[in-house]
C-alpha positions as CSV (number, residue, x, y, z in Angstrom):
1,X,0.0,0.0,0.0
2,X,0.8,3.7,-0.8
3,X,0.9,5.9,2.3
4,X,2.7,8.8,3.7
5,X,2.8,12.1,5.7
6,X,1.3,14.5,2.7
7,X,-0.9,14.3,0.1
8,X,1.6,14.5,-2.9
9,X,4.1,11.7,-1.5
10,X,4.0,8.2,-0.6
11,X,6.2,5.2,0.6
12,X,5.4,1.6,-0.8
13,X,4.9,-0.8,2.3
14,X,4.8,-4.5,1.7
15,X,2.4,-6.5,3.0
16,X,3.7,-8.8,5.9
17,X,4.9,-11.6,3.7
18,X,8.2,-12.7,4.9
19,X,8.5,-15.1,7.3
20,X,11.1,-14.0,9.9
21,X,11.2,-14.9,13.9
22,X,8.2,-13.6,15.2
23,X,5.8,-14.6,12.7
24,X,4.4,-16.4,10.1
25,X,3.9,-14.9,6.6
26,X,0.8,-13.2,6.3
27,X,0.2,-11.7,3.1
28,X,-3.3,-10.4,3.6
29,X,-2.0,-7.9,6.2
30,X,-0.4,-4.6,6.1
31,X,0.8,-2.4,8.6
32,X,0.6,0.6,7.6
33,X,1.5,2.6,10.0
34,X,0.3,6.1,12.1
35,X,-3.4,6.6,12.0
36,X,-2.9,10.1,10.5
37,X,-1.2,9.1,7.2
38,X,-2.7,9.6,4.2
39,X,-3.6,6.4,2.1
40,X,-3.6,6.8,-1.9
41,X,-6.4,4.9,-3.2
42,X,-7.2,5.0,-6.8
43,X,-6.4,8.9,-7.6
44,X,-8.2,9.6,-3.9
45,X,-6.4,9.7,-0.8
46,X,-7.8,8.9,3.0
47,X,-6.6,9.3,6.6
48,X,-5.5,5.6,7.2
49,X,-8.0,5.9,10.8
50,X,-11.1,6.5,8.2
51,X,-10.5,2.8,6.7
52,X,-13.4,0.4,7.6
53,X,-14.2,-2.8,6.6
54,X,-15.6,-3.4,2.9
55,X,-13.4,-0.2,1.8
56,X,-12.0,-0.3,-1.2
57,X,-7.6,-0.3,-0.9
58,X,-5.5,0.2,-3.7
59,X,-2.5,-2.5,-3.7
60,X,0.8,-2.2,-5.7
61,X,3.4,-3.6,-6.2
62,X,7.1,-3.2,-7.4
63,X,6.2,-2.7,-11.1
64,X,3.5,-0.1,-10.4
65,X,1.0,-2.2,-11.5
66,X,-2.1,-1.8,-9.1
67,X,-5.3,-3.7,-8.7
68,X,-8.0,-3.1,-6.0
69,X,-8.9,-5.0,-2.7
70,X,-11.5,-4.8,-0.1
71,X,-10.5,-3.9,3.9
72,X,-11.3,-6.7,6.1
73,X,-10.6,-5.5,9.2
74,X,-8.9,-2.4,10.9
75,X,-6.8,-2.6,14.0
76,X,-5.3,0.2,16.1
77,X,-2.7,-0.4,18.5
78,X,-0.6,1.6,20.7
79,X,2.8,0.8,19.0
80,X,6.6,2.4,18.8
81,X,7.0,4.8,16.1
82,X,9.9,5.5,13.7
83,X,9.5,8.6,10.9
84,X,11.1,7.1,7.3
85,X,12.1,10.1,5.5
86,X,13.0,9.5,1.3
87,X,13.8,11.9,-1.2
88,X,14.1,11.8,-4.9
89,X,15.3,15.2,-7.1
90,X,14.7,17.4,-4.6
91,X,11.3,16.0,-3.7
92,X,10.5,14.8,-0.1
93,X,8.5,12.3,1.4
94,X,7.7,11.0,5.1
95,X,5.8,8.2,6.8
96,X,5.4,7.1,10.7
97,X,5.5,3.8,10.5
98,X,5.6,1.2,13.5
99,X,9.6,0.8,14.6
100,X,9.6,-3.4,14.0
101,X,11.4,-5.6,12.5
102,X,8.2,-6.9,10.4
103,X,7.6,-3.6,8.6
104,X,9.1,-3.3,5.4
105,X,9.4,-0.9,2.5
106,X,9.5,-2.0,-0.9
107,X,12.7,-2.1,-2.8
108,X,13.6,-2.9,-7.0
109,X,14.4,-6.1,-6.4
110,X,12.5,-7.1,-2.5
111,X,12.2,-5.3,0.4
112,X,14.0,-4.1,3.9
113,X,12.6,-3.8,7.3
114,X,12.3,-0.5,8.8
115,X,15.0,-1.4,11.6
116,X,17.5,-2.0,8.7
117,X,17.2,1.0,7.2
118,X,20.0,3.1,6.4
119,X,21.2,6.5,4.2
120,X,21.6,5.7,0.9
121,X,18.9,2.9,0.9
122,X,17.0,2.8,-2.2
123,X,12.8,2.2,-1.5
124,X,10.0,2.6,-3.7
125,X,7.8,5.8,-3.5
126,X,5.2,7.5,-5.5
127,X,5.2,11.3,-6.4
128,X,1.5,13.1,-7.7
129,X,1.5,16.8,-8.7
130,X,-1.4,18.4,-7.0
131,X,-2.7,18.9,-3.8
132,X,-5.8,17.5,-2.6
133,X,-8.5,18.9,-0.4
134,X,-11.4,15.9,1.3
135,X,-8.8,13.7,-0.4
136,X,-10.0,14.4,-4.1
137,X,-7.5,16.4,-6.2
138,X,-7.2,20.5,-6.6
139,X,-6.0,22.7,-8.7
140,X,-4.5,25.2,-5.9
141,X,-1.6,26.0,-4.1
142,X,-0.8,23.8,-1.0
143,X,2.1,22.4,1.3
144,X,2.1,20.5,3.3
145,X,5.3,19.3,5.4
């Protein structure tokens, strides 16, 4: 899924299917971080906390090819935080994302786990022109940070 701290900018994070330690694979879940981060969901975006089951999602994957899914289930927890910041030609983007070893960005050729994160690491991200206002696109001058 496609989420992040503005409207404009979003980080790819993969669905939990790598096995590691902790936990089974289970590729019908995605963390997906702070409940204030914006989802991108087919040309809209919405606050990840607005997400209710039967809502449509927008799912991605390395290639950019997308196809949509329905929400199951939400879950909010009370969980350590870690900001991921990316940038690309001069462009910035941010998510909050839960500090754990099972959340993982998307890379060209896999992923890597928040916690191994490091400068220089190359991720997937998303960049749309515009700003957006009730999460639908406008013509109009915004930032946001």
């Amino acid at each position: 899924m496609l989420v992040g701290c503005s409207s404009d900018a979003f980080l790819l994070v993969q669905a939990e299917v790598e096995k590691n330690e902790l936990a089974e694979p289970r590729p019908f879940r995605v963390n997906a971080g702070a409940i204030s981060l914006y989802l991108l969901n087919n040309g809209k975006t919405s606050y990840l906390q607005e997400m209710k089951a039967g809502d449509d999602l927008l799912i991605v994957n390395r290639s950019g090819n997308a196809r949509k899914a329905h929400l199951v289930r939400s879950k909010i927890e009370k969980r350590p935080m870690i900001l991921v910041e990316a940038e690309r030609e001069g462009k910035r983007v941010k998510a909050v994302l839960q500090d754990a070893e099972t959340i993982r960005l998307v890379t060209k050729n896999g992923s890597i786990s928040v916690r191994e994160l490091k400068v220089g690491d190359e991720i997937l991200c998303s960049f749309i022109n515009g700003g957006r206002h009730f999460g639908t696109l406008v013509n109009e001058f915004i930032v946001e940070h």
